[in-house]
N, CA, C and O atoms as CSV, one atom per row, in Angstrom:
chain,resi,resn,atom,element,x,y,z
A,1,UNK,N,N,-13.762,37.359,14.560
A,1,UNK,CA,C,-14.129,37.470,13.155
A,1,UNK,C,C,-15.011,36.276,12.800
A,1,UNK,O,O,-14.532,35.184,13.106
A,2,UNK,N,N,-16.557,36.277,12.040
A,2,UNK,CA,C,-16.861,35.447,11.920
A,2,UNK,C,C,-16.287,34.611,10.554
A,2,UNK,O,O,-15.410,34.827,9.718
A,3,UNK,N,N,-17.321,33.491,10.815
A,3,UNK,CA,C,-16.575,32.462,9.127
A,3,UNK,C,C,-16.355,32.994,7.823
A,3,UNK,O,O,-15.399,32.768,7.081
A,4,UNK,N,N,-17.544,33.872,7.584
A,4,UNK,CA,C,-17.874,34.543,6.389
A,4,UNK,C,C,-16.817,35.783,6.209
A,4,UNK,O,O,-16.439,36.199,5.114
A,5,UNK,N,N,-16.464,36.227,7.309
A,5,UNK,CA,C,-15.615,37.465,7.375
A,5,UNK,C,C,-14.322,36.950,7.161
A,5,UNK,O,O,-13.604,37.461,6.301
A,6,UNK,N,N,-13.942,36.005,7.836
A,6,UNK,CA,C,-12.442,35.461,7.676
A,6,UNK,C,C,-12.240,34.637,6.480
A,6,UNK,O,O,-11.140,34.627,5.927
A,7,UNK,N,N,-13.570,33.705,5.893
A,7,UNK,CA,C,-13.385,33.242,4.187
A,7,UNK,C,C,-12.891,34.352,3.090
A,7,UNK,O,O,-11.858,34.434,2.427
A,8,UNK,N,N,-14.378,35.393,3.200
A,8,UNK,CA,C,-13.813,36.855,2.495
A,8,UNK,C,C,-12.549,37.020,2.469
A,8,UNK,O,O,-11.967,36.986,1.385
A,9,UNK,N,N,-11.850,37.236,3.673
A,9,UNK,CA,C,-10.143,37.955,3.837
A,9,UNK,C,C,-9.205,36.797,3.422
A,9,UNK,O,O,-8.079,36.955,2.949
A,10,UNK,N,N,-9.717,35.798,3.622
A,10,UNK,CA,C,-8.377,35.008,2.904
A,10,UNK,C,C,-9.228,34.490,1.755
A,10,UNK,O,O,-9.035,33.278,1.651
A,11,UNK,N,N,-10.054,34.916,0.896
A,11,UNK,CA,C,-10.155,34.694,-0.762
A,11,UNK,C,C,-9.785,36.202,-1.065
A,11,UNK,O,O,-10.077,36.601,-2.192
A,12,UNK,N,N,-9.109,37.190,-0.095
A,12,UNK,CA,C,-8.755,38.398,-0.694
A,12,UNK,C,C,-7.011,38.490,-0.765
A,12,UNK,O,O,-6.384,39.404,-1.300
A,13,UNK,N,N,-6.455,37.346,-0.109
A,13,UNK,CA,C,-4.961,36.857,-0.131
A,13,UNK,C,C,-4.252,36.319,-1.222
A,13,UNK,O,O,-4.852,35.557,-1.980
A,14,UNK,N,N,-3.354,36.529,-1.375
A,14,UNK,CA,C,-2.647,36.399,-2.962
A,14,UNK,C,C,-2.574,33.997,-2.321
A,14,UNK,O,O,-2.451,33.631,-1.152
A,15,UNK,N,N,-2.667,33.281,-3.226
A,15,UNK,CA,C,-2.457,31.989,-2.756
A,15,UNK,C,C,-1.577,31.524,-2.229
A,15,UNK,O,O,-1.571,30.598,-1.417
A,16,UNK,N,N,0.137,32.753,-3.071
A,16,UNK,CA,C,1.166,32.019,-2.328
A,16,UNK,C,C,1.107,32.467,-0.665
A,16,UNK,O,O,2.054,32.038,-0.006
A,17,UNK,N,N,0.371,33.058,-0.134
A,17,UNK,CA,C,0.209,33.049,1.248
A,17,UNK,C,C,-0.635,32.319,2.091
A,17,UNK,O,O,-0.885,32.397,3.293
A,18,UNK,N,N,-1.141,31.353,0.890
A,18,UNK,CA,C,-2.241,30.435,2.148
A,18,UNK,C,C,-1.526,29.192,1.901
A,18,UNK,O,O,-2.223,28.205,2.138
A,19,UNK,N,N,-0.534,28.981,1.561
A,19,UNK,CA,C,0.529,27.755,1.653
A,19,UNK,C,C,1.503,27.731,2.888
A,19,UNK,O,O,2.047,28.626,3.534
A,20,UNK,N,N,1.510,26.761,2.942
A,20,UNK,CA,C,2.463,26.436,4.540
A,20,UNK,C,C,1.299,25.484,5.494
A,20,UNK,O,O,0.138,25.232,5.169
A,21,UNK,N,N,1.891,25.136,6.530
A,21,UNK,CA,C,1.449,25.027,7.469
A,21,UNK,C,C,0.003,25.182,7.751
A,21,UNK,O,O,-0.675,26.050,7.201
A,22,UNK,N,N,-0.528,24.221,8.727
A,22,UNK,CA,C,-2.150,24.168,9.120
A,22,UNK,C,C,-2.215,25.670,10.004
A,22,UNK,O,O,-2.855,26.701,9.796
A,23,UNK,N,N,-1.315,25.306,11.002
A,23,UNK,CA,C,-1.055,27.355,11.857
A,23,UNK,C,C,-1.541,28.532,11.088
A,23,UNK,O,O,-2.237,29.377,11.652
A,24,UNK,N,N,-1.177,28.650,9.685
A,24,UNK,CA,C,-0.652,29.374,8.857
A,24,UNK,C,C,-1.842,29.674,8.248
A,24,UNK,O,O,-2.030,30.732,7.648
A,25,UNK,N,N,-2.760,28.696,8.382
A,25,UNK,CA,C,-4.327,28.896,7.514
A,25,UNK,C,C,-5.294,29.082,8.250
A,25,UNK,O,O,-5.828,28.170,8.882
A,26,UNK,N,N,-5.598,30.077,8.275
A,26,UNK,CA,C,-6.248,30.871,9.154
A,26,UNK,C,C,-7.606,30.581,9.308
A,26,UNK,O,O,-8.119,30.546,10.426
A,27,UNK,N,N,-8.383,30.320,8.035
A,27,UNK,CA,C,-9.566,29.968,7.778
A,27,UNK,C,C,-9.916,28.469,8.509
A,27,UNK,O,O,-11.028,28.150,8.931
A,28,UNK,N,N,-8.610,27.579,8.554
A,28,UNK,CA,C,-9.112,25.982,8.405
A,28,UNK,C,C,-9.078,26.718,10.789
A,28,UNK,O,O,-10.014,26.630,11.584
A,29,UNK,N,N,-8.411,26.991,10.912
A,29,UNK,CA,C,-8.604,27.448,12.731
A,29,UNK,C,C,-9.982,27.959,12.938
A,29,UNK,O,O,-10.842,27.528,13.706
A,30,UNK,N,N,-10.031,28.899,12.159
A,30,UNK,CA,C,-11.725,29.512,12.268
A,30,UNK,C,C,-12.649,28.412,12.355
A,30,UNK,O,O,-13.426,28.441,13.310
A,31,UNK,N,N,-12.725,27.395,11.507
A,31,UNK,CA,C,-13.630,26.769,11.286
A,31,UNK,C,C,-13.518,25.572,12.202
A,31,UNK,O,O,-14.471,24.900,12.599
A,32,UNK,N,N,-12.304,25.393,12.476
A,32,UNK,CA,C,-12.204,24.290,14.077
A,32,UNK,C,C,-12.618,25.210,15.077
A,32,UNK,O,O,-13.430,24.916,15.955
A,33,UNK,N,N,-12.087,26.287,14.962
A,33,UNK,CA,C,-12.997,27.037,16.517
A,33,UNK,C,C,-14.332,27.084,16.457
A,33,UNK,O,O,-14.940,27.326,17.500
A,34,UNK,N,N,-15.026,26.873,15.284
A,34,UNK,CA,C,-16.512,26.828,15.191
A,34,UNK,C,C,-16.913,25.693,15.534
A,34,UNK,O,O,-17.708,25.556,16.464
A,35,UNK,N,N,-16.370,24.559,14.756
A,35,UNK,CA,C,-16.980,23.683,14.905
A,35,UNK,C,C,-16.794,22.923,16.518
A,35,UNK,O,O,-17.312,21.877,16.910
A,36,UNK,N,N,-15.964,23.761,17.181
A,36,UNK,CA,C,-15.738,23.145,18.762
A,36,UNK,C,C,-17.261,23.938,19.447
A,36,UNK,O,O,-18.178,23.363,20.034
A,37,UNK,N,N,-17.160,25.098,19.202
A,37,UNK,CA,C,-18.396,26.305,19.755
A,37,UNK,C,C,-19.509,25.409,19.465
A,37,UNK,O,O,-20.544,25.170,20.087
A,38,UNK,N,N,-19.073,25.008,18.447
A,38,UNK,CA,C,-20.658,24.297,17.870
A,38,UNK,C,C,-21.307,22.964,18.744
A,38,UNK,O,O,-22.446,22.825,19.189
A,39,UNK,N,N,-19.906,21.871,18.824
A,39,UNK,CA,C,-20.229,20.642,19.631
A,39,UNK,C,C,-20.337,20.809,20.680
A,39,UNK,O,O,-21.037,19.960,21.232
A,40,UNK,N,N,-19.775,21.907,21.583
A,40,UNK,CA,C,-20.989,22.771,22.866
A,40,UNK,C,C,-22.055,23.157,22.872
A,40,UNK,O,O,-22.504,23.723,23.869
A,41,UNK,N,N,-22.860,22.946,21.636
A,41,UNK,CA,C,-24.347,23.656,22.047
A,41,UNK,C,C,-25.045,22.392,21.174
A,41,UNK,O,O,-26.252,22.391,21.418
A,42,UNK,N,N,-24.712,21.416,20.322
A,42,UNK,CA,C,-25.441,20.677,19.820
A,42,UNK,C,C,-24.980,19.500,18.846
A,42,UNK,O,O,-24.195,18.684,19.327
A,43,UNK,N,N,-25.365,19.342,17.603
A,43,UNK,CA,C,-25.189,18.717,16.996
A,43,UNK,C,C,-24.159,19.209,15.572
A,43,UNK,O,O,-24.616,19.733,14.557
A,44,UNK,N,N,-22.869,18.924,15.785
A,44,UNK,CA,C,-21.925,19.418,14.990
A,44,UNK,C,C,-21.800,19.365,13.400
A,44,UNK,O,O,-21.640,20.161,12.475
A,45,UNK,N,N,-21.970,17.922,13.597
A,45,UNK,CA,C,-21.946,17.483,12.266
A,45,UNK,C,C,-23.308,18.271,11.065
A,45,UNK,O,O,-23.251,19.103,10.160
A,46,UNK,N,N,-24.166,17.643,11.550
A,46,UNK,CA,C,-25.217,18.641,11.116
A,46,UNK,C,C,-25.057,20.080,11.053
A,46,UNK,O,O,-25.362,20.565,9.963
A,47,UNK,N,N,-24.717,20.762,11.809
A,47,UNK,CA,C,-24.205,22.020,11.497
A,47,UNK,C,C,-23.404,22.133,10.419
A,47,UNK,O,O,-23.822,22.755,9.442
A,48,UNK,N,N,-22.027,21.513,10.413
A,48,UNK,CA,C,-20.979,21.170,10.057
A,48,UNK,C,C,-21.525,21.186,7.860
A,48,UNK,O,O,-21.079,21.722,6.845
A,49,UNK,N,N,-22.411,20.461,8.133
A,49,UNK,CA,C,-22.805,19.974,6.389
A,49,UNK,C,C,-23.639,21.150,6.114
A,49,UNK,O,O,-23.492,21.620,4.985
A,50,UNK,N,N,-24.699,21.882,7.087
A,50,UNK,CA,C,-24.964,22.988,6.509
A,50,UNK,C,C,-24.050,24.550,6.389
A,50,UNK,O,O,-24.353,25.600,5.823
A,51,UNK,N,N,-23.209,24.280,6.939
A,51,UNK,CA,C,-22.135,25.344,6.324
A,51,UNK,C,C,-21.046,24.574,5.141
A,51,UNK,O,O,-20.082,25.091,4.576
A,52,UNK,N,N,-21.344,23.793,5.065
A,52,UNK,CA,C,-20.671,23.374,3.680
A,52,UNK,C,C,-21.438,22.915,2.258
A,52,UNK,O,O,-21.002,22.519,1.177
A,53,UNK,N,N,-22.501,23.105,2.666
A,53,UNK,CA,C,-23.865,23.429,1.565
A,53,UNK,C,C,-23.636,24.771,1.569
A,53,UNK,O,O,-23.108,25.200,0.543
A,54,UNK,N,N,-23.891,25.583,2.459
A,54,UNK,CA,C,-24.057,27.039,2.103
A,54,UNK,C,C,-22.641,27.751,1.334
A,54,UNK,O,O,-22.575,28.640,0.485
A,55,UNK,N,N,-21.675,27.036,1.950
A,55,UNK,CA,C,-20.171,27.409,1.206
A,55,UNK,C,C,-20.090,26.935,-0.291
A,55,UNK,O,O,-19.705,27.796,-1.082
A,56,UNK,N,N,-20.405,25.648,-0.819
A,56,UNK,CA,C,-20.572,25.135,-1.529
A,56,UNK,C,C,-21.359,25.842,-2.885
A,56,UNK,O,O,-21.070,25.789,-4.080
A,57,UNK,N,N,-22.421,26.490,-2.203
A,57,UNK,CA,C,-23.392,27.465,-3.279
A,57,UNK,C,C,-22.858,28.761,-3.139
A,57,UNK,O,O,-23.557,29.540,-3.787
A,58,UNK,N,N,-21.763,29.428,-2.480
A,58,UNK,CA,C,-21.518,30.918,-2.074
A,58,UNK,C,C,-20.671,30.579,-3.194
A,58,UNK,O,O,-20.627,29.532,-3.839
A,59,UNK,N,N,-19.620,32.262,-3.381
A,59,UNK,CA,C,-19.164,32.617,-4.181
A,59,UNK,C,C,-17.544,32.414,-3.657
A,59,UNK,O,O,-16.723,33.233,-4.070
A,60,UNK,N,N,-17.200,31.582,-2.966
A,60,UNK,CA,C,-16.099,30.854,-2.717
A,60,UNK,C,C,-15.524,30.723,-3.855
A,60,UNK,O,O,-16.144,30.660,-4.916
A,61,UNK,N,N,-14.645,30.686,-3.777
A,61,UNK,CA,C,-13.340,30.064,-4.559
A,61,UNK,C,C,-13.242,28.391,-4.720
A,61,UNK,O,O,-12.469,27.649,-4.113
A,62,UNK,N,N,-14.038,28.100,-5.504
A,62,UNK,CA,C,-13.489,26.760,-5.378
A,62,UNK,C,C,-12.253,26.128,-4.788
A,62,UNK,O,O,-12.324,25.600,-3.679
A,63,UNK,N,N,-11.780,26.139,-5.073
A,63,UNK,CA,C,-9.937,25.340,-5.062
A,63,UNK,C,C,-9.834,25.888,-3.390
A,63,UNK,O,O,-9.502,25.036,-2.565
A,64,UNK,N,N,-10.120,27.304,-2.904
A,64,UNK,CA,C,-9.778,27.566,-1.581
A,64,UNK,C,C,-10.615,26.399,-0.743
A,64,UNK,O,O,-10.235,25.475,-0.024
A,65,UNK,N,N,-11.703,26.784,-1.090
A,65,UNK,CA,C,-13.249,25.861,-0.563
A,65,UNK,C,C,-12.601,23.889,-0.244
A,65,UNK,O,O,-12.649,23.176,0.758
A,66,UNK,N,N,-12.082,23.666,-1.604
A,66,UNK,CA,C,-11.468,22.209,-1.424
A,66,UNK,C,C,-10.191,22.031,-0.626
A,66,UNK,O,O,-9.734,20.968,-0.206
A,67,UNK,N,N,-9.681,23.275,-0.486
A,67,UNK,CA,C,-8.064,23.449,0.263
A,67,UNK,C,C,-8.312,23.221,1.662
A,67,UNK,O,O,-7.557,22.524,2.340
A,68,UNK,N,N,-9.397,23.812,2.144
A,68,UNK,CA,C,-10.154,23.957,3.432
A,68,UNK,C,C,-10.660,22.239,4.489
A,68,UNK,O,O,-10.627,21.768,5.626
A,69,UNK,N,N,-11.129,21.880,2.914
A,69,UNK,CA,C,-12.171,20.325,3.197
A,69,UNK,C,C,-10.879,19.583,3.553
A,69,UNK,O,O,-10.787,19.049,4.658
A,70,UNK,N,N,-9.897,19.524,2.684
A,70,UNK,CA,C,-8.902,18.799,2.495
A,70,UNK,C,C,-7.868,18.898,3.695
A,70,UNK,O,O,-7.217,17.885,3.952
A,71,UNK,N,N,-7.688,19.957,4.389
A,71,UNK,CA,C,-7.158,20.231,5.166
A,71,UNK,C,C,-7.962,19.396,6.477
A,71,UNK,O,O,-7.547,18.382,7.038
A,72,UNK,N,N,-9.013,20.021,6.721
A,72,UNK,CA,C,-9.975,19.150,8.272
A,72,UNK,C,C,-9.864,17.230,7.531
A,72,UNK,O,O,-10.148,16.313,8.302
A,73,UNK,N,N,-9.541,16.983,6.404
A,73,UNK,CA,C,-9.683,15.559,6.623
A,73,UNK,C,C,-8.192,15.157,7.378
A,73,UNK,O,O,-7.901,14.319,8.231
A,74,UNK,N,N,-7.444,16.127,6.671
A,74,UNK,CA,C,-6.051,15.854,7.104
A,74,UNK,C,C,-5.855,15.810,8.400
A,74,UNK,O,O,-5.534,14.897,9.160
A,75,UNK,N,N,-6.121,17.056,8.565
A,75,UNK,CA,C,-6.302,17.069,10.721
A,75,UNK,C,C,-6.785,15.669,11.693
A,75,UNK,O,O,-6.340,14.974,12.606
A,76,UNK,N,N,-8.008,15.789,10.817
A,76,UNK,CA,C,-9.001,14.256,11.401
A,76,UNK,C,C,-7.845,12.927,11.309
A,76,UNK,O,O,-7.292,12.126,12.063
A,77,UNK,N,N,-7.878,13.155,10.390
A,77,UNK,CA,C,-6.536,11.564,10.078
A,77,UNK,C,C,-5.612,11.566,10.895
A,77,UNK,O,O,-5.506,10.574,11.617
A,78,UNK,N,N,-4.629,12.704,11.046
A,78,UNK,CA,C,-3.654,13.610,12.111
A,78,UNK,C,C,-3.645,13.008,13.250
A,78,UNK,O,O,-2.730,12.331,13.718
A,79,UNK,N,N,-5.152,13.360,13.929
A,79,UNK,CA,C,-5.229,13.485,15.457
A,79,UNK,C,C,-6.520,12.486,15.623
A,79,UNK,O,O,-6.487,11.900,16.705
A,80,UNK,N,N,-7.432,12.219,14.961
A,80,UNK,CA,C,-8.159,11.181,15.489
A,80,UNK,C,C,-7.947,9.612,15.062
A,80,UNK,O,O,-8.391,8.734,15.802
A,81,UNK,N,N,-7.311,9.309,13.946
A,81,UNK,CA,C,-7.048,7.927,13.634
A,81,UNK,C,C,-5.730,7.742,13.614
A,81,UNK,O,O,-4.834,8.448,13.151
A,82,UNK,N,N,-5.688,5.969,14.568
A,82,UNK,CA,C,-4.436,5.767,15.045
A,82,UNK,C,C,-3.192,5.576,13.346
A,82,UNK,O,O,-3.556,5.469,12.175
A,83,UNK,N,N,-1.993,5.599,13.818
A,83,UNK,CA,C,-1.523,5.740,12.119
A,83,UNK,C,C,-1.464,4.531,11.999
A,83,UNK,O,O,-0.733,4.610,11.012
A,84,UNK,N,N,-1.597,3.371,12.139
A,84,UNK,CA,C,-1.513,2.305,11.208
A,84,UNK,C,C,-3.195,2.248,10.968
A,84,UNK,O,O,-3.579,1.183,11.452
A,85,UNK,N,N,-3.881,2.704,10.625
A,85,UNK,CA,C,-5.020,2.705,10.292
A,85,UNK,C,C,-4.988,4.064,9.242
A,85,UNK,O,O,-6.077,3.997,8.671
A,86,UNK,N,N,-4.498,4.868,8.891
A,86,UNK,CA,C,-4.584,6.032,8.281
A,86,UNK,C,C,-4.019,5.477,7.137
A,86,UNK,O,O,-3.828,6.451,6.410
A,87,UNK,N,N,-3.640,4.478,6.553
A,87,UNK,CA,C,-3.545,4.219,4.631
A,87,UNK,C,C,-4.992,3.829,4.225
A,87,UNK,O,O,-5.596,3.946,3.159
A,88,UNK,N,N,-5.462,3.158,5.842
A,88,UNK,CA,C,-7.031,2.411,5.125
A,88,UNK,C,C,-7.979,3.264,5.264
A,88,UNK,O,O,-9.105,3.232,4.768
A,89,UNK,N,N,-7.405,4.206,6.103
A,89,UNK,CA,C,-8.885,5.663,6.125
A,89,UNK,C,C,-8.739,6.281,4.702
A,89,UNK,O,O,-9.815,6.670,4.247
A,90,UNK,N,N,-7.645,6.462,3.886
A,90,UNK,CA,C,-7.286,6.931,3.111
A,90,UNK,C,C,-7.932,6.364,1.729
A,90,UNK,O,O,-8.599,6.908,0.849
A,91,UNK,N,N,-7.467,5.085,1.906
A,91,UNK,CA,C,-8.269,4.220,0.293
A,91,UNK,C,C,-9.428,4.544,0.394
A,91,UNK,O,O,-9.946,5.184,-0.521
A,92,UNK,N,N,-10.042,4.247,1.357
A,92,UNK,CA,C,-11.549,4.027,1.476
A,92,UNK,C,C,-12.247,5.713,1.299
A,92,UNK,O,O,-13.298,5.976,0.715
A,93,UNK,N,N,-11.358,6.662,1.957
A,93,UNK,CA,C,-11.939,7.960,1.193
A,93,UNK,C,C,-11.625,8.276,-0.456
A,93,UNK,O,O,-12.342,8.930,-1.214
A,94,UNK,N,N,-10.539,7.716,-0.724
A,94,UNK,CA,C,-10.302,7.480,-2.506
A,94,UNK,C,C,-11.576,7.036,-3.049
A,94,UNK,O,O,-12.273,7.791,-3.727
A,95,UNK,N,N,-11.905,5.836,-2.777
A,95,UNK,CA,C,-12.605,4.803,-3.136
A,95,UNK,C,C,-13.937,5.872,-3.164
A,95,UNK,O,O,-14.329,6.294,-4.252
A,96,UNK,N,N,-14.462,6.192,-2.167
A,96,UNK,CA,C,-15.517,6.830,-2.045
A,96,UNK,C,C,-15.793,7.929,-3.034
A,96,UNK,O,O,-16.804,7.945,-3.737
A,97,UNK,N,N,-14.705,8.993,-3.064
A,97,UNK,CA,C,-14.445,9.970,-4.155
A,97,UNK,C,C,-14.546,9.256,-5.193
A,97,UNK,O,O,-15.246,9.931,-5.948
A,98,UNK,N,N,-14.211,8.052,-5.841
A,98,UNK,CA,C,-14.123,7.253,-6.734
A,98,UNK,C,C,-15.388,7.145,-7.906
A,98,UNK,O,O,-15.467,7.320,-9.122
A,99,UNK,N,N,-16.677,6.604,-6.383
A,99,UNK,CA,C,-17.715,6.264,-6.273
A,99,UNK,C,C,-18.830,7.102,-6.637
A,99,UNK,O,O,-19.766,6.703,-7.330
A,100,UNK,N,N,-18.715,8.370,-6.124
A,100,UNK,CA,C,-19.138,10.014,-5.748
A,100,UNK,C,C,-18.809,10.481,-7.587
A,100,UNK,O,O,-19.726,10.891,-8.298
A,101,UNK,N,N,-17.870,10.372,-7.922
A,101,UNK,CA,C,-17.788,11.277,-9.458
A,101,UNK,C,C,-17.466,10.061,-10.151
A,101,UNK,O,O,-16.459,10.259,-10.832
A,102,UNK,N,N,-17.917,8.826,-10.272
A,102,UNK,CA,C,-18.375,8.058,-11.269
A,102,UNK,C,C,-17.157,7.879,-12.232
A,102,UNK,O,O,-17.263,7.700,-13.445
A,103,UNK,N,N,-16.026,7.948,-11.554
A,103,UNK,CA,C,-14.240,7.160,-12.158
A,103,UNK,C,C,-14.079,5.930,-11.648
A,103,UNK,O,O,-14.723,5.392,-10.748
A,104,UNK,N,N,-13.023,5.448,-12.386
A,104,UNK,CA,C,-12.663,3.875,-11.935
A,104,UNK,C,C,-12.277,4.192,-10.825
A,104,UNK,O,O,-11.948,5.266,-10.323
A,105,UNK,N,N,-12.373,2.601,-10.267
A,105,UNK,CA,C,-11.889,2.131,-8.491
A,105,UNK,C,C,-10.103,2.621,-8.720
A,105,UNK,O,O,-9.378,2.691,-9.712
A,106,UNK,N,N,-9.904,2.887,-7.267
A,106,UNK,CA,C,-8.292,3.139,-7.455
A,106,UNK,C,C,-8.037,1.786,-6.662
A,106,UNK,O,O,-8.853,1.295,-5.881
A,107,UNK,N,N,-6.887,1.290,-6.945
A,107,UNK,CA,C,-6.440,0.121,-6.951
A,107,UNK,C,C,-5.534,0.317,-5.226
A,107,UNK,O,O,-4.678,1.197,-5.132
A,108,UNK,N,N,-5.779,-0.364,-4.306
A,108,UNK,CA,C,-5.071,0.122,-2.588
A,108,UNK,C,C,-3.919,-0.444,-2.939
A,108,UNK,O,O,-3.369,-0.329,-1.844
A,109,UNK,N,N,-3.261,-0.875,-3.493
A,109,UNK,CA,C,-1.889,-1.310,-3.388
A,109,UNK,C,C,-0.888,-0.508,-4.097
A,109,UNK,O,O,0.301,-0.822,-4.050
């Protein structure tokens, strides 16, 4: 199923079924299986931002769309940063969000 096909079917899911578990979200797997397909043939990241421009302007669901983002940071934090380093990956993505929509600094302590 591609991305677009499997976004469709789960913005056609009632919400209390896209709660639970990373397993459980079907969409955030799709989009790690892409983005693995992807870092086999090139440049991921770049890929990576133009399907989240194009998601970004589609007729997504917001809140699913941020459920999604929110989820791959989680993963990333998860499995690529060691955990005593994951409060400071954390501020510093606060901070950034902070920065990005023009609210006060959040305070790391």
């Amino acid at each position: 199923m591609h991305l677009r096909q499997r976004l469709a079917y789960s913005e056609a899911r009632p919400a209390s079924a896209l709660l639970g578990t990373a397993r459980q979200f079907g969409a955030v797997d799709e989009i790690i299986a892409q983005v693995e397909q992807l870092a086999r043939r090139g440049d991921p990241l770049n890929a990576l931002a133009g399907d989240i421009k194009m998601l970004v302007t589609s007729e997504m669901n917001p809140g699913m769309l941020m459920g999604v983002l929110l989820e791959g940071i989680v993963q990333t934090l998860l499995q690529r940063m060691p955990a005593q380093e994951r409060r400071g990956w954390l501020v510093a993505l606060l901070q950034m969000f902070c920065v990005r929509l023009d609210l006060p600094d959040v305070d790391p302590t």
